[in-house]
C-alpha positions in Angstrom: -6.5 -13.5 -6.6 -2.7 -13.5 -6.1 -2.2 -13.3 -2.4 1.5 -12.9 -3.0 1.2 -9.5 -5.3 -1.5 -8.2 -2.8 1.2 -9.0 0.4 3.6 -7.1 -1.3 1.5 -3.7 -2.6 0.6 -4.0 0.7 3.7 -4.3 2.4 5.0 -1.2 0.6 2.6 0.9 1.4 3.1 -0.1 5.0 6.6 0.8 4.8 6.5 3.8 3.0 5.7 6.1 6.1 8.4 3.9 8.1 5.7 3.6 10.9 4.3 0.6 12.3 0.7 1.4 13.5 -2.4 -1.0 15.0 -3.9 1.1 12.8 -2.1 0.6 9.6 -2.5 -3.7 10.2 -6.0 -3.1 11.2 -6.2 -1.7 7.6 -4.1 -4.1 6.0 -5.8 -7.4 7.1 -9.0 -5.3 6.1 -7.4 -5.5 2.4 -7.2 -9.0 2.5 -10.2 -10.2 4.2 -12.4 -7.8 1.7 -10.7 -9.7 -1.3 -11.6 -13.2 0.1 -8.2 -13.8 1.4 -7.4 -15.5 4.9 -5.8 -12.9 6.9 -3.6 -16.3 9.1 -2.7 -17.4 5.7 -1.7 -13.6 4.4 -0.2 -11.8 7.4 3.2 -14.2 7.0 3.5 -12.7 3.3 2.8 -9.3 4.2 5.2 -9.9 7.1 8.1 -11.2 4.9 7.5 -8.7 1.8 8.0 -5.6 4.7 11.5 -7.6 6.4 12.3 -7.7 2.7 11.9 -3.5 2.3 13.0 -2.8 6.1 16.7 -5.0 5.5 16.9 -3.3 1.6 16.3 0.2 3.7 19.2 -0.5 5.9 21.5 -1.0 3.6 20.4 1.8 1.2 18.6 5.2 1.9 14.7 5.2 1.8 15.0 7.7 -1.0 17.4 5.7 -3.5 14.8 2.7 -2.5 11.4 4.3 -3.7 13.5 5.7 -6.7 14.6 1.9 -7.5 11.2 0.6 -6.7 10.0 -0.8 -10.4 6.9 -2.5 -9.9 6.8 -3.8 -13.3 3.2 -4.8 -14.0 0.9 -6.1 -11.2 -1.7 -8.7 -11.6 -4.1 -9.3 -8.8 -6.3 -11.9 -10.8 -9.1 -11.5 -12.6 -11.8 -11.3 -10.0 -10.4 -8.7 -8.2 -11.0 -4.8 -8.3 -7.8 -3.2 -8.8 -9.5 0.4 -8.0 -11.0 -1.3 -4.7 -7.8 -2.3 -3.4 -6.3 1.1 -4.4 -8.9 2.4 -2.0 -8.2 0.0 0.3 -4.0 0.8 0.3 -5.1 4.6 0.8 -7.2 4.2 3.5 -4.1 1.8 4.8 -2.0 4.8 3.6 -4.4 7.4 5.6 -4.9 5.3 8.6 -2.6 6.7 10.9 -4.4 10.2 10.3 -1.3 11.4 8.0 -1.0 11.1 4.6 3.1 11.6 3.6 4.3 12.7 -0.2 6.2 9.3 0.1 2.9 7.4 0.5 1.4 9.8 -2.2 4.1 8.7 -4.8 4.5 5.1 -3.5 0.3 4.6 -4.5 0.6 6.6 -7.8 3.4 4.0 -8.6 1.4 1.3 -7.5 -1.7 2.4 -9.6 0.3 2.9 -12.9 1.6 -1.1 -12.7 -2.0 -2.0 -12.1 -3.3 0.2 -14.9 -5.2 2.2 -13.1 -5.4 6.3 -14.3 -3.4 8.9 -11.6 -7.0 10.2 -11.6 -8.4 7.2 -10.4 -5.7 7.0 -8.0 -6.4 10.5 -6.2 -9.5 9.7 -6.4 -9.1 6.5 -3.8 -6.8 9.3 -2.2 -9.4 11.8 -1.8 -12.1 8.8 -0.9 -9.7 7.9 2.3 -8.9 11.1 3.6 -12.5 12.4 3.5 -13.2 9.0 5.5 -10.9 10.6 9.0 -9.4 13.7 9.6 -6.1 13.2 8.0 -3.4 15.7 7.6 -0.9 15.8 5.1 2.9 15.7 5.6 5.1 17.5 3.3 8.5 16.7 4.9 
């Protein structure tokens, strides 16, 4: 499993609602520890990949960001469930009880560089929301 590709899908989805929730770590260390990761050795990463975003944000707009956001193609290892931790990064995404377009886009983005179908992708979208009463933001 690469811990490194996993702190940063993570970290993006984090940032993409530019909140910072108990919630939304609770979730997060969730993502790791369910893939077999330490969360002590991951929360550094994820920490570092989200000062990365949050400094590039300053000096740019959030919107120019996300359109400049290129994931190329994301490997989390072979042993590792790439529709599970979509799941996982929506119920991240959804753990704050609002779901935002950016967050909708940002994990459509993510699912295409893991090769995972849009379908499949509101489908771990539908699977979160149905988990809480979430409420969808269309700013």
């Amino acid at each position: 499993m690469s811990i490194d590709q996993l702190a940063r899908v993570t970290a993006v989805v984090l940032w993409a609602d530019e909140k910072d929730t108990p919630e939304e770590w609770a979730a997060a260390e969730k993502i790791f520890t369910d893939n077999g990761a330490h969360w002590e050795d991951a929360k550094p990463l994820l920490e570092q990949e989200l000062k990365a975003l949050i400094d590039e944000d300053e000096d740019d707009t959030a919107q120019e960001i996300e359109e400049d956001l290129d994931f190329g193609a994301i490997d989390l290892g072979p042993d590792v469930d790439t529709y599970e931790v979509l799941c996982g990064l929506a119920q991240l995404a959804c753990s704050d009880k609002e779901l935002t377009l950016q967050e909708i886009d940002i994990l459509h983005k993510l699912g295409e560089a893991m090769n995972v179908s849009k379908e499949f992708v509101t489908a771990a979208l539908v699977k979160a929301a149905a988990l809480s009463d979430v409420k969808v933001v269309i700013d």
